[in-house]
C-alpha positions as CSV (number, residue, x, y, z in Angstrom):
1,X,100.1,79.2,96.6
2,X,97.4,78.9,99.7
3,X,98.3,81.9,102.5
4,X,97.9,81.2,105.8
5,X,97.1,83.9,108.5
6,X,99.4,83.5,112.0
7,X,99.7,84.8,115.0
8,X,102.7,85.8,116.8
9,X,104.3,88.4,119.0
10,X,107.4,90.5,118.1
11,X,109.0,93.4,120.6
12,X,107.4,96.3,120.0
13,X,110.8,98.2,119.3
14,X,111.3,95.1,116.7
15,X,108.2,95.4,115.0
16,X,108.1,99.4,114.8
17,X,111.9,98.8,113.0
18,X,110.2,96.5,110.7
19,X,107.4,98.6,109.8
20,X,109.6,101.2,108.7
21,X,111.6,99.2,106.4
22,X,109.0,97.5,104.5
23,X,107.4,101.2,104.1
24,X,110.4,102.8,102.7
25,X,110.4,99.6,100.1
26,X,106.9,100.3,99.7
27,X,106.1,96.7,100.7
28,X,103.3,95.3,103.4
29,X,104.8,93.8,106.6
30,X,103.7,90.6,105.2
31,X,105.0,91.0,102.2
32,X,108.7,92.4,103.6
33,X,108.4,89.4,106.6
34,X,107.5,86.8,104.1
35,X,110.7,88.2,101.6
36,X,113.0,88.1,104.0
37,X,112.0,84.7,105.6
38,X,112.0,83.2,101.8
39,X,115.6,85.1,101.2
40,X,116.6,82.8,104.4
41,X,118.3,79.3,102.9
């Protein structure tokens, strides 16, 4: 599968909750964005 690189803007208070999820699953922010976006049906 190709990746694609985007652009987009997220709160600050958003992304800063985000961040700390995907580090306490030891995951990129990619990584956790793109597994919860796939997890979406």
């Amino acid at each position: 599968m190709m990746k694609e690189k985007i652009a987009i803007s997220i709160d600050k208070d958003v992304l800063d909750r985000i961040r700390k999820i995907a580090e306490k699953e030891n995951r990129t922010l990619s990584n956790f964005i793109e597994t919860v976006l796939k997890a979406i049906k």
